[in-house]
N, C-alpha and C positions, 0 to 999 in steps of 0.2 A: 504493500500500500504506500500511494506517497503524503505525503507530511499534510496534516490539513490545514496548517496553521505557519507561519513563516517563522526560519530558525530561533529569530527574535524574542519570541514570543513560547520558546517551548522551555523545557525544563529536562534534564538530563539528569537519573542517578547510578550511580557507577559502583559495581560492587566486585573486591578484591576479596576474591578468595583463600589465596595465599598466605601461608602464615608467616613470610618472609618479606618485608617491609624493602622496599626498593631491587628487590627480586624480578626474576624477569618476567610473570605475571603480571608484580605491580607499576613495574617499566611501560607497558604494553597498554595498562591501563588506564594509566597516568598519561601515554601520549593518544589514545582516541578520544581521552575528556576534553584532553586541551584541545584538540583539533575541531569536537562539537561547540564549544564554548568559546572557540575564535570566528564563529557565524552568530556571536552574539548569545547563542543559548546559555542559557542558566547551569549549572553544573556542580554535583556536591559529590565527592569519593568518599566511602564507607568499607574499610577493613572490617569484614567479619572475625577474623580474627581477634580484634581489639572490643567489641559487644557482650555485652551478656547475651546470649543466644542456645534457649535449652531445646530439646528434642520435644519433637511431637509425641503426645504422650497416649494418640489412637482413642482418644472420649468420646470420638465424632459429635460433641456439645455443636460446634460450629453447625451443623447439620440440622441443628433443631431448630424447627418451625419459628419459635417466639423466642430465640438465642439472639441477643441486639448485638451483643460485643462480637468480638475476632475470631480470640482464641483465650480459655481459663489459662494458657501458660503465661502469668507475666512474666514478662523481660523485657528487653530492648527492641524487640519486635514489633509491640503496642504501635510504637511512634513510624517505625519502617514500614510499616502497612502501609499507614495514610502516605507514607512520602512517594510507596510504591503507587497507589490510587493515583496521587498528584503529578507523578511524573508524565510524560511524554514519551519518552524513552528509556529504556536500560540496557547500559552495557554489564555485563559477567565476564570478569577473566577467573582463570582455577589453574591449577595444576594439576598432573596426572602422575599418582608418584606409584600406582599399584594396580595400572590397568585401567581405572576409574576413576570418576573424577572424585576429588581432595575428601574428607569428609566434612570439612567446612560447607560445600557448596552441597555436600548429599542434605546435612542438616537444614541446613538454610531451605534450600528449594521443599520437604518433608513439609515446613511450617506456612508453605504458598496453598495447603492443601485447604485452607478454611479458606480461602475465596471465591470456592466452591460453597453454595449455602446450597440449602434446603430445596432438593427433589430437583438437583446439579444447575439451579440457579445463580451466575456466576455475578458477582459482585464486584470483578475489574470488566470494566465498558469495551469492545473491539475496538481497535487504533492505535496501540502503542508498537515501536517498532523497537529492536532488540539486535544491539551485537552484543556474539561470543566470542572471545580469546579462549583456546586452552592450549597449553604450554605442557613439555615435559623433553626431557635429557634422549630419547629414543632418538635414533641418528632419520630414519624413512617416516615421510610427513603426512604417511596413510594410513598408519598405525592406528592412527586412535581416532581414525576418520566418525566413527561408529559412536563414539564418547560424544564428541560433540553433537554430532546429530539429533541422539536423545536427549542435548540438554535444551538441543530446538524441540523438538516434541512435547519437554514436557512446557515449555515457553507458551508453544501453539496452543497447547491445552488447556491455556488460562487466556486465550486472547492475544497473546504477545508473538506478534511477528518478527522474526529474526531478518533482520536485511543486508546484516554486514558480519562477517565471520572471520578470524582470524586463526591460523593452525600454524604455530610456532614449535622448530623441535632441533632434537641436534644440538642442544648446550652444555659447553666444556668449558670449567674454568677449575679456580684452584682449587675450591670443593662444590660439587654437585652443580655447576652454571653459574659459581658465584667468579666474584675477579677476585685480585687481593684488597681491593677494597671491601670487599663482601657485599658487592651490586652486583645487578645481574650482568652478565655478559653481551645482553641484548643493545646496553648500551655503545658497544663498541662497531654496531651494525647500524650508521645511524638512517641509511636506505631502509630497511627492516622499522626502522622505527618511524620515517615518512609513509611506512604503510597504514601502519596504528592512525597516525594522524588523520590521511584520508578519509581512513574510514571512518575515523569520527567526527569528520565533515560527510560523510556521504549519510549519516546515520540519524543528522537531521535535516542535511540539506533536499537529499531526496536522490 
């Protein structure tokens, strides 16, 4: 779908899966926000890592009829709902350190499940568009073709159109893609990193 509303005008929230702060997920991350948000968009990055963020805990409460709130798990969420409701767009970058994606991003996305209400009534509106980064050390860039895919699916399954995707792999540095600085490596690819950027112009420019 394209943008209904000029990039101006939209709002971006950006979520870093990684629990490695200037890593090459959140490198990756960090350069499609700035690229959405130098079309003027709005733009906020949230390490889930750094959140109070507990597991869904299967009450399906959300589910019921006359249930007005979210979700009974409070935590940091509460407030991440509405930001997600509010947004326009979301970008997700993760890592893949075991085949799958982080568990960061397993838990997170578990708790998207209350926006599904009562008798699969969904409670985010159709129109918001969505890139994914996911990133991992594996040298062939089809590897984990399939990972991300399902994390569009499960995107799609709440309304959220993926438009822009990123499959970053192949990182060697002094330990695990780090440098000796202990940044990701991605940094030293700064072509690589004008891609991030585009797409986070293409992700609200259209």
């Amino acid at each position: 779908p394209k943008p209904d509303k000029p990039p101006a005008q939209m709002r971006v929230i950006a979520f870093c899966a990684s629990p490695r702060a200037h890593g090459n997920t959140d490198l990756l991350v960090e350069e499609a926000l700035r690229g959405a948000k130098s079309t003027g968009a709005q733009g906020e990055k949230i390490m889930l890592q750094q959140i109070k963020l507990g597991y869904c805990i299967g009450c399906r409460k959300c589910k019921d009829q006359d249930y007005e709130g979210m979700c009974v798990v409070k935590d940091d969420m509460t407030e991440i709902y509405q930001k997600i409701i509010n947004a326009d767009a979301i970008i997700i970058g993760f890592p893949i350190y075991t085949g799958r994606e982080c568990a960061q991003l397993s838990t997170f996305l578990d708790r998207w499940d209350c926006f599904e209400r009562f008798k699969f009534h969904p409670s985010l509106k159709p129109g918001r568009r969505a890139m994914v980064i996911g990133t991992w050390g594996y040298p062939y860039t089809d590897t984990y073709d399939f990972i991300i895919q399902n994390i569009m699916i499960i995107l799609k399954l709440h309304g959220v159109e993926t438009v822009e995707g990123l499959s970053a792999c192949g990182f060697e540095g002094m330990c695990h893609g780090l440098d000796e600085h202990k940044r990701g490596v991605i940094s030293q690819h700064p072509e690589e990193l004008k891609k991030a950027f585009a797409a986070g112009v293409g992700l609200v420019a259209g």
